[in-house]
VEXFIPA-100487 format. One record per residue: residue in one letter; z, y, x of N, C-alpha, C in turn. Coordinates in steps of 0.05 Angstrom, whole numbers, plus 32768, in hexadecimal, padded with zeros to 4 digits. Layout:
AZYXZYXZYX
...
// end
This chain:
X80007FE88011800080008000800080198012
X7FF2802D80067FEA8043801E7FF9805B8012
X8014806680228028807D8017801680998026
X801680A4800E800680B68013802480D8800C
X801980F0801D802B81018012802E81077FEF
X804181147FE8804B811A7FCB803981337FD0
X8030812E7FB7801F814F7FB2803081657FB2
X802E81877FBD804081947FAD804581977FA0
X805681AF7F93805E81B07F7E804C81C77F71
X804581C47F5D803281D67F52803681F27F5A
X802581FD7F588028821B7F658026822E7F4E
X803082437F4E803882557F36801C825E7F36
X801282667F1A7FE882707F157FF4828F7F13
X800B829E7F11800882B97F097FF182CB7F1A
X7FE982C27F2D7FD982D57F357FB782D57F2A
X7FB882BD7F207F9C82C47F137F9F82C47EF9
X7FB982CE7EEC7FBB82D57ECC7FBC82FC7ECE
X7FBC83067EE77FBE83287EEB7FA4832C7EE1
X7F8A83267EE17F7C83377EE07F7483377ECC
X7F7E831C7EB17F78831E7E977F86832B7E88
X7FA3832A7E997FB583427E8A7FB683597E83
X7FA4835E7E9A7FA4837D7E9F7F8D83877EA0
X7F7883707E957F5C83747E827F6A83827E65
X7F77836D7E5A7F7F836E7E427F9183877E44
X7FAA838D7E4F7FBA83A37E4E7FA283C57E4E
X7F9783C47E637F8183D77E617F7783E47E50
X7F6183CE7E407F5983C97E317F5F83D27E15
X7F7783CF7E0D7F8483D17DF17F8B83F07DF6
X7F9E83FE7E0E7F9E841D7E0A7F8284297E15
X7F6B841A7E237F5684277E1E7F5284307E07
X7F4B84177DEE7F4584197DDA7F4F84347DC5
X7F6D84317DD27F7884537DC87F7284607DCE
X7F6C846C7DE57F6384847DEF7F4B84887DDE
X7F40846D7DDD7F2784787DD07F24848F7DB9
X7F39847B7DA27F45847F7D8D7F4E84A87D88
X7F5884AC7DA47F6584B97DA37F4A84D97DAB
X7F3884C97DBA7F2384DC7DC27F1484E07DA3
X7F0784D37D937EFD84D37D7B7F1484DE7D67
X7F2D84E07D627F3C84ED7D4A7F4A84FC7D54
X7F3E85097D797F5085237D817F7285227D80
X7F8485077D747F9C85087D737F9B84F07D7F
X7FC084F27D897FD184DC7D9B7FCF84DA7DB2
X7FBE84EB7DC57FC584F07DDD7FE285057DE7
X7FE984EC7DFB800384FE7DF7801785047E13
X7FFE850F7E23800985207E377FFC853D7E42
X7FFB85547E557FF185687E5B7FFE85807E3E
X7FF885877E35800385A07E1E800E85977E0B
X7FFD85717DFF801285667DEB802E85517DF6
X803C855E7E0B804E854C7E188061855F7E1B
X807C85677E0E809185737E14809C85787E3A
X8097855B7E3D80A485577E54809085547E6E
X808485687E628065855F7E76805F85757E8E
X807685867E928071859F7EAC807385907EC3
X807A857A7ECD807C85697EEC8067854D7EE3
X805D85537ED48041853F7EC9802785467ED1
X801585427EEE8005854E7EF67FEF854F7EE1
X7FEB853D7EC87FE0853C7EB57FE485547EA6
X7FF485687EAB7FF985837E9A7FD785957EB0
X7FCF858F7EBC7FB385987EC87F98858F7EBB
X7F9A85797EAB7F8A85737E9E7F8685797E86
X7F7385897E787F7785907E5A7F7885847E48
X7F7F85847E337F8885727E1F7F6E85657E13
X7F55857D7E0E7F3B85667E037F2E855A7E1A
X7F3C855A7E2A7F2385467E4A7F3D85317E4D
X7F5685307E447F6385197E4D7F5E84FD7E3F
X7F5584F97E237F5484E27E127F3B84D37E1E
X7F2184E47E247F1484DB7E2A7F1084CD7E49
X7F2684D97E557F2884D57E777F2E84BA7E72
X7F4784B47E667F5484A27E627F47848A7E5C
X7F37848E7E4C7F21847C7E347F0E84707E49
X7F0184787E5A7EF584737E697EFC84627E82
X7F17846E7E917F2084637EA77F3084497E96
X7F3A84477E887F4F84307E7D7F3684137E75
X7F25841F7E657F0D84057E657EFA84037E73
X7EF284177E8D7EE284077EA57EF383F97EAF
X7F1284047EB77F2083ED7EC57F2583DA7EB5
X7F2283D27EA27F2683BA7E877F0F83A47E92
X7EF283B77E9C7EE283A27EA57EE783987EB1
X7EEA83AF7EC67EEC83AD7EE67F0883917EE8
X7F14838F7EDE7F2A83797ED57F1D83637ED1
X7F1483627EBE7F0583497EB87EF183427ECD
X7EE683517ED37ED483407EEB7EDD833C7F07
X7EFE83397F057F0483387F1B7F16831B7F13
X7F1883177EFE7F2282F87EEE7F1182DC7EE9
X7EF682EE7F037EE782D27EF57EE982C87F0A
X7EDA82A57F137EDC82977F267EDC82A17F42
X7EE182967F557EE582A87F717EC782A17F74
X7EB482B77F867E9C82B97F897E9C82DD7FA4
X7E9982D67FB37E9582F57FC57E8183017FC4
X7E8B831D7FB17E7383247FAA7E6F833A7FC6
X7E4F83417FC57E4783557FDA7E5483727FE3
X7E5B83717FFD7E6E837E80067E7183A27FF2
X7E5E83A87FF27E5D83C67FED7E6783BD7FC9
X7E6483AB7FBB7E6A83AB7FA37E8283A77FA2
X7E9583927FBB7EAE838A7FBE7EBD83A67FBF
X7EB283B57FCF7EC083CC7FDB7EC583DE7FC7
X7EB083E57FB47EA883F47F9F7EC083F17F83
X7EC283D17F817ED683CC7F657EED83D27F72
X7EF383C47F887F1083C77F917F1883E57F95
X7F0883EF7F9C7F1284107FA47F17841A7F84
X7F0084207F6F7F0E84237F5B7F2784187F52
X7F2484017F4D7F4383EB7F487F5F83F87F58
X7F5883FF7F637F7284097F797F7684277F75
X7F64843C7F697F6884537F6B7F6D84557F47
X7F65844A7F357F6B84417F147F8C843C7F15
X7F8C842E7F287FB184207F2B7FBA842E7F35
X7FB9843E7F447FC584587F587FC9846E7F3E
X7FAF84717F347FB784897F1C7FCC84807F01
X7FC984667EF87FD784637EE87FF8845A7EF0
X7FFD844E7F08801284477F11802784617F24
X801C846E7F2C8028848C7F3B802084A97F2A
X800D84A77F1A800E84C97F1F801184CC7EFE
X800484B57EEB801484BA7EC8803384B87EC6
X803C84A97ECE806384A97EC9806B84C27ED0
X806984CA7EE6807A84E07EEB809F84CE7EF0
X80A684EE7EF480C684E77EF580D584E27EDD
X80C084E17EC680D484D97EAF80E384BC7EB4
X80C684AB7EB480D0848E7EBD80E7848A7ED0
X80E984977EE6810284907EEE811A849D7EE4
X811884B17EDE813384BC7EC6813B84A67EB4
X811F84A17EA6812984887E8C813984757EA8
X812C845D7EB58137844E7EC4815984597EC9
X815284707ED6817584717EDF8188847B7ECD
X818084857EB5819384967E98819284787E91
X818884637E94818684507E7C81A584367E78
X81AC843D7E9581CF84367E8F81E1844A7E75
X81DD84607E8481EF84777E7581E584727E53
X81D184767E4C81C984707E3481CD84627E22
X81D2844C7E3181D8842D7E2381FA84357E1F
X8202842E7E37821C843A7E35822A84427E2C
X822284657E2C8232847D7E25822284837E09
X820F846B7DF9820B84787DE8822084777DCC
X823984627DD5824A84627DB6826384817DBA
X825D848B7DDF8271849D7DDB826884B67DD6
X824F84B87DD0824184D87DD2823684DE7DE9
X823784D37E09823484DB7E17821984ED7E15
X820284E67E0C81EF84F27E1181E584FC7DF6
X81E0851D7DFB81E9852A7DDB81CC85317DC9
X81B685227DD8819585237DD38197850B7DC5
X818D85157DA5817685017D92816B84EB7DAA
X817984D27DA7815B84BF7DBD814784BE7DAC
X813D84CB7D9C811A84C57D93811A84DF7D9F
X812084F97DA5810F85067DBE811B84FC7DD9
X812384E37DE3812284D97DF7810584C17DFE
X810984AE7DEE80F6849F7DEB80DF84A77DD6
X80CC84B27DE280B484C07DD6809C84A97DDF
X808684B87DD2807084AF7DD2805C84B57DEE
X806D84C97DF7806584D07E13807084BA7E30
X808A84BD7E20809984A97E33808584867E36
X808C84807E168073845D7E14805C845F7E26
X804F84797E2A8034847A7E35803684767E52
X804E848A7E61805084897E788052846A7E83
X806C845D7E6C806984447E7E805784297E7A
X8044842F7E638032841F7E5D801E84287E74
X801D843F7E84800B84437E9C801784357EB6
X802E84397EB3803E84257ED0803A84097ECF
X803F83FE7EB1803283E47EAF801683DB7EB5
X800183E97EA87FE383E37EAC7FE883F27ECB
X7FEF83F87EDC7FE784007EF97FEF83F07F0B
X800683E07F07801483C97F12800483B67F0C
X7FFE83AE7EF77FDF83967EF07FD283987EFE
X7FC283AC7EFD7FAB83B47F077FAD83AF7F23
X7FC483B77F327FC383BA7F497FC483957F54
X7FD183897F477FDC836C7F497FBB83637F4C
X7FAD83697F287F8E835D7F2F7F8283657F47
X7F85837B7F467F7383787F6F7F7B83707F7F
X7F9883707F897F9B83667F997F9083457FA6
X7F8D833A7F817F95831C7F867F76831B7F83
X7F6283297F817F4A83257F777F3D83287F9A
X7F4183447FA67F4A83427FC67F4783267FD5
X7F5F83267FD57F64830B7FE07F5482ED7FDC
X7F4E82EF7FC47F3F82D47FC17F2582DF7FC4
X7F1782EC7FBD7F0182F97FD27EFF82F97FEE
X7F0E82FB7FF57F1382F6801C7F1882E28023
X7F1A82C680177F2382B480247F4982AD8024
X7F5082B7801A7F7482BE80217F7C82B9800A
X7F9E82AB800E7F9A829D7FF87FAD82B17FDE
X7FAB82B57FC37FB282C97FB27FCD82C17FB3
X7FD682B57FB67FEE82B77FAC7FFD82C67FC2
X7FFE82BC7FE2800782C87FF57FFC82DE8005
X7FE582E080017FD282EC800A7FCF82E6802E
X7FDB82C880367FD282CC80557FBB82BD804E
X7FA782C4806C7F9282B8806F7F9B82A4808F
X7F84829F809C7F7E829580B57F8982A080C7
X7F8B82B980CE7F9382C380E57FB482D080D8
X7FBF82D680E87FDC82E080EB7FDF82F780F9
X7FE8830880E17FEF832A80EC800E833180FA
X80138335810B8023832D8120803E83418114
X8034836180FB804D836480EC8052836380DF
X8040834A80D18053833680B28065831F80BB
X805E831A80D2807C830880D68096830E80C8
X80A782FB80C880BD830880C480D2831380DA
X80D0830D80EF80DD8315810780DD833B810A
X80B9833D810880AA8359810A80BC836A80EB
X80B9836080D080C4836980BB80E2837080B8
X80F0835E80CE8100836580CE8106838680D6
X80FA838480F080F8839F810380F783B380F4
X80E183BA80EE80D783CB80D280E583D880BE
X80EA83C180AF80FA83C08095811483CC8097
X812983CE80A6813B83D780B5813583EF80AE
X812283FA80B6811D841680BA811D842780A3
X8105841A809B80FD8420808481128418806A
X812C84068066813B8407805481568418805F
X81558427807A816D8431807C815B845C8072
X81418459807081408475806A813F8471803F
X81378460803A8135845E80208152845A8012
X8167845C8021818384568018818C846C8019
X818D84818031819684968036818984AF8021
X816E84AF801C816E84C6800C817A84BE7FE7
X817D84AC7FDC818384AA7FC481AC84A97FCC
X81AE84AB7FDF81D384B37FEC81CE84CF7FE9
X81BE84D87FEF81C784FC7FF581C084FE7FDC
X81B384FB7FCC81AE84FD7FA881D484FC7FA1
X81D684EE7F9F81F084E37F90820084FA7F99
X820184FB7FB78219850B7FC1821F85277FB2
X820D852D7FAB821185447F95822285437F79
X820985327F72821C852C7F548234851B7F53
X8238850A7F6A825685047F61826C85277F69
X825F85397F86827085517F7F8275855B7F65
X825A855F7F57825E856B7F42826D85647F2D
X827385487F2B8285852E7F1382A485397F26
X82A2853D7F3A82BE85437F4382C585687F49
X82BE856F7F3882BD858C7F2B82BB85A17F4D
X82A785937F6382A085A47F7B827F85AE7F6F
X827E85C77F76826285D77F6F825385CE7F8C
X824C85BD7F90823F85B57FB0822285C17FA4
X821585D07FB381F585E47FB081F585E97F99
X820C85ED7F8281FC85FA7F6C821686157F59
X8215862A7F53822D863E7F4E8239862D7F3A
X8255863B7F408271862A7F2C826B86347F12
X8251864A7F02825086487EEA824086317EE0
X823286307EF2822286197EEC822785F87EE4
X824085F77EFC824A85DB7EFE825A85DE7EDE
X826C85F17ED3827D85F77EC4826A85F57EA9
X825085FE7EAF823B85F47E8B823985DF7E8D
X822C85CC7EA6823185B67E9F824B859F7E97
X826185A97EAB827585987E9C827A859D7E81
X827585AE7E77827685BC7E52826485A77E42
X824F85A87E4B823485977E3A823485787E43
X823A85737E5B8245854F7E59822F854A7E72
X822285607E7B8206855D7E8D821685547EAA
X822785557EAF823085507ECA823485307ECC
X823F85247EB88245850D7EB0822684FD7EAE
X821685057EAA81F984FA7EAF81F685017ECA
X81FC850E7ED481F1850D7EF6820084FF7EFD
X821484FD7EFC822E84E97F0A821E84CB7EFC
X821284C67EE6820A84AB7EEE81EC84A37EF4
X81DB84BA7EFC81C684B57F0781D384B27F25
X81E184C37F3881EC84BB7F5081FA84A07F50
X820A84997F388210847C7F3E81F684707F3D
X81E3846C7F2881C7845E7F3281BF845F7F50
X81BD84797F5F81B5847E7F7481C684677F86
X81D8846E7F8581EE84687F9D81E684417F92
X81EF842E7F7981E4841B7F7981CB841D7F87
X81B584227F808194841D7F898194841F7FAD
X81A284327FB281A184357FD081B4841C7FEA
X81CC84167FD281DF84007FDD81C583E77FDA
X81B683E57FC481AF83C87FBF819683CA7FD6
X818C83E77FDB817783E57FEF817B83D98008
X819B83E08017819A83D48021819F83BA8029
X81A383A7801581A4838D800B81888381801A
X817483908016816483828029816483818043
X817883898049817383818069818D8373806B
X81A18371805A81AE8369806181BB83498059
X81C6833E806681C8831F805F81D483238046
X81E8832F803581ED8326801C81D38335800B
X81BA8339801381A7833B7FFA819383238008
X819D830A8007818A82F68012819E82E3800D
X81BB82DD800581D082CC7FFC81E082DA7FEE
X81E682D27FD881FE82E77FC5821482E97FCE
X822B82F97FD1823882F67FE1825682E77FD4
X826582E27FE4827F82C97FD5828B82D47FB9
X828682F37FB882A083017F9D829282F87F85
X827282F37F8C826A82EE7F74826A82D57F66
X827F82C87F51828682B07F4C826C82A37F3D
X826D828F7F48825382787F36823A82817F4D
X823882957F5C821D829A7F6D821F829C7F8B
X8232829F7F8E824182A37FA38231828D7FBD
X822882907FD2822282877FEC820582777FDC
X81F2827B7FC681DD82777FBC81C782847FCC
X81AE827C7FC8819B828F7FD7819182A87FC1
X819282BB7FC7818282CD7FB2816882D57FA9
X815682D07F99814082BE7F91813082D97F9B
X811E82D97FA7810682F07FB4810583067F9F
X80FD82FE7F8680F7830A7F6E8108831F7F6D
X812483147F65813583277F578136833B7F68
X8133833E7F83813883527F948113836C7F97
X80FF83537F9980E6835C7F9C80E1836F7F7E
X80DD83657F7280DA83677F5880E883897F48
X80FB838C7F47810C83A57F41810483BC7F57
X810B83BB7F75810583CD7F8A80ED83D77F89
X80D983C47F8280C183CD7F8480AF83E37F69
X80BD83D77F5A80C283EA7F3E80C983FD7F42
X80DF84067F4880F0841D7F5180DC842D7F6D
X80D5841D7F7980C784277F9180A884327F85
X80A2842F7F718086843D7F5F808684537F4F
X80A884537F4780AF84667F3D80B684727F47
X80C184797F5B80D3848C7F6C80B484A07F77
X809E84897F7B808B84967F8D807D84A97F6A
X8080849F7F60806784B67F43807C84CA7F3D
X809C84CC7F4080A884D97F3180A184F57F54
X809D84E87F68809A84FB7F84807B85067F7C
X806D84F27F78805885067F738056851E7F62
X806585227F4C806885307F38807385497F44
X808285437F51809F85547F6D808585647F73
X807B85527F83807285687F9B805085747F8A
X805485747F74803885867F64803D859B7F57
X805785A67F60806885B47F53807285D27F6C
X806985E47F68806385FE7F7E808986067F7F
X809885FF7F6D80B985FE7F7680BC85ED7F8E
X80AD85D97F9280AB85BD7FAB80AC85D37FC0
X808B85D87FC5808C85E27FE1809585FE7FE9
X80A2860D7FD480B286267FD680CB86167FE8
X80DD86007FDC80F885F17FE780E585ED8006
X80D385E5800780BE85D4801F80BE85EE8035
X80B78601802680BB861A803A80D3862B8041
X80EF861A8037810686258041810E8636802A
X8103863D800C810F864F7FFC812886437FEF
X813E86487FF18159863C7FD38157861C7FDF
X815686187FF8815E86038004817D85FB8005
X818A85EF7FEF81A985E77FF881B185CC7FF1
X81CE85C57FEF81D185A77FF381BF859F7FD3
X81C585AD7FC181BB85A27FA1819F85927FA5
X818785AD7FB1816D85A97FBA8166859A7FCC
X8173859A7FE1816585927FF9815C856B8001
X816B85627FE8816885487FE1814785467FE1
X813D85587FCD812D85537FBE811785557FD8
X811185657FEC81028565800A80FC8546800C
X810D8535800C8113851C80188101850D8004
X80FE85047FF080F884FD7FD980D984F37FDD
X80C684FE7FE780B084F47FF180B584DB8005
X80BE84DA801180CC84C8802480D184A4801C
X80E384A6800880F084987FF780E084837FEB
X80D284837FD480B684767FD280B884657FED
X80A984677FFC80928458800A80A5844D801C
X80BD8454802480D4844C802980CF8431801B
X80E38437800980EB84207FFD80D784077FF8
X80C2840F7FF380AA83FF7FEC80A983F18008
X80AA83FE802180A983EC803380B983DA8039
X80D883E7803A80F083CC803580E783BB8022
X80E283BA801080DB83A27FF880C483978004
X80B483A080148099838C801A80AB837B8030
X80B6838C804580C4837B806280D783638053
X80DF836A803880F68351802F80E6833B802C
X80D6833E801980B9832C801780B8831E8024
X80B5832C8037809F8322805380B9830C8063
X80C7831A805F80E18305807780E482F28063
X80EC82F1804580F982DD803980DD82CA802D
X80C482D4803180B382BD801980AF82AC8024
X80B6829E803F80AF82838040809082728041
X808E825D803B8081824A803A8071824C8019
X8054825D801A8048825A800B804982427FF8
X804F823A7FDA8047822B7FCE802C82237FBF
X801582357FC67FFD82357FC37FEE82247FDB
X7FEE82377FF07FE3822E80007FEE821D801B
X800B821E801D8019820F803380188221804D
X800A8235804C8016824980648029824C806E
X8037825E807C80518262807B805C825D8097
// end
């Protein structure tokens, strides 16, 4: 009898379900826009968006936006789909041609539609839940959760797709395999040895600026005017506003502790306090997965920052103090963090289950 190896173990297909997803996701708010270009209503950012002054979409006029939208949302709907069909390499200048759209469609809908609302919702969305049986927060949530808000993150969603379908459409175009994306040869700083180096770096600056955030607003929760006048601190302790900064800085201060979790051995084993998980490995995901979210948002809510002529007035030294001077840093941050989350990746993913690399 001839013992032959055990097959692996099946390999997860999510990467060739991205580009039908995000055919289909596309697709359906294309179809609105359409909707919305033909009956002139339901577009709902630039002059019809309350919250739309750090929305670089407030540059676009309101009758050229439905149709912008309408257009870019169902070429990339194609452009999706024909990146879902059998692997086949198509001719370089056409390769070059979809992917570059695909990547600049995902870039627009994933960085520059959210804005900083998205990360407000993300980090108010403790307090909310929360503080909503004590009053804390003294805003109607139906003008919190708007129709502007659904849009923003139904664009973070279709740009994260989108971005997933190319990538993985990329890759199996090149020879390399989608799920991990190595090929044949070995780039000497995806090791994990090299990621380590790196990553270090890059998660000790992405920790430090969301620390100097906080350091403020916990002064201000502890009744110190740190960069901003004592009438000021004194309206907000009146109206309950300080008590929201005190827990976006706790968000901060979490997000920046957990950042550095990636470099550090307890964000790669749970550590003993935590009962039932305790000396477990910590699954790639839960760590990849959130940071990198946060790290998309941090970068669209910066783009918004720096489109904004208050930016480079602070940029040129005007009303530079502790309140502000956070906000300098803030470009930074983003691409930061995004890189710690790739170096975690990179050190903890192991032994391809697709292809046996590794």
């Amino acid at each position: 009898m001839t013992i032959t190896d055990a097959p692996p173990r099946p390999a997860t297909r999510w990467p060739d379900r991205l580009a039908p997803l995000a055919a289909g996701w596309l697709g359906l708010w294309g179809v609105l826009a359409l909707l919305a270009t033909i009956t002139g209503a339901g577009y709902p950012f630039g002059a019809n968006d309350a919250n739309g002054d750090v929305n670089l979409l407030r540059l676009v006029p309101v009758r050229f936006g439905p149709p912008v939208f309408a257009v870019l949302l169902l070429t990339a709907a194609v452009a999706a789909l024909a990146m879902s069909r059998p692997a086949a390499r198509p001719p370089r200048p056409l390769r070059v041609l979809l992917a570059g759209y695909g990547w600049a469609v995902a870039a627009f809908l994933a960085l520059v539609v959210p804005d900083a609302r998205v990360l407000v919702i993300l980090g108010y969305a403790p307090m909310l839940i929360i503080g909503a049986p004590f009053g804390w927060h003294q805003d109607d949530y139906s003008d919190v959760f708007t129709w502007a808000l659904l849009a923003r993150f139904a664009a973070l969603i279709g740009g994260l797709l989108l971005a997933g379908a190319v990538l993985a459409w990329q890759r199996r175009t090149a020879g390399a395999c989608v799920a991990c994306g190595r090929g044949d040869g070995v780039r000497g700083w995806t090791t994990p040895a090299a990621a380590a180096r790196w990553g270090r770096w890059a998660a000790g600056i992405a920790a430090v600026i969301p620390l100097a955030y906080a350091l403020t607003r916990f002064a201000w929760a502890a009744g110190v005017p740190l960069g901003i006048s004592r009438e000021f601190l004194t309206e907000m302790q009146e109206n309950g506003a300080v008590w929201a900064g005190f827990g976006l800085g706790a968000f901060a201060t979490v997000g920046a502790v957990l950042t550095l979790g990636l470099v550090q051995r307890w964000g790669e084993r749970f550590p003993r306090w935590m009962v039932g998980l305790a000396g477990r490995r910590v699954p790639v995901k839960l760590a990849v997965i959130p940071a990198t979210l946060v790290a998309v948002a941090v970068t669209a809510a910066t783009l918004g920052l720096v489109g904004q002529p208050h930016f480079w007035a602070l940029a040129a030294g005007a009303d530079v103090n502790l309140a502000t001077g956070p906000m300098l840093l803030w470009p930074a941050w983003g691409p930061a963090l995004g890189l710690a989350t790739y170096a975690y990746h990179l050190r903890r993913r192991g032994a391809c289950r697709r292809c046996g690399r590794g």
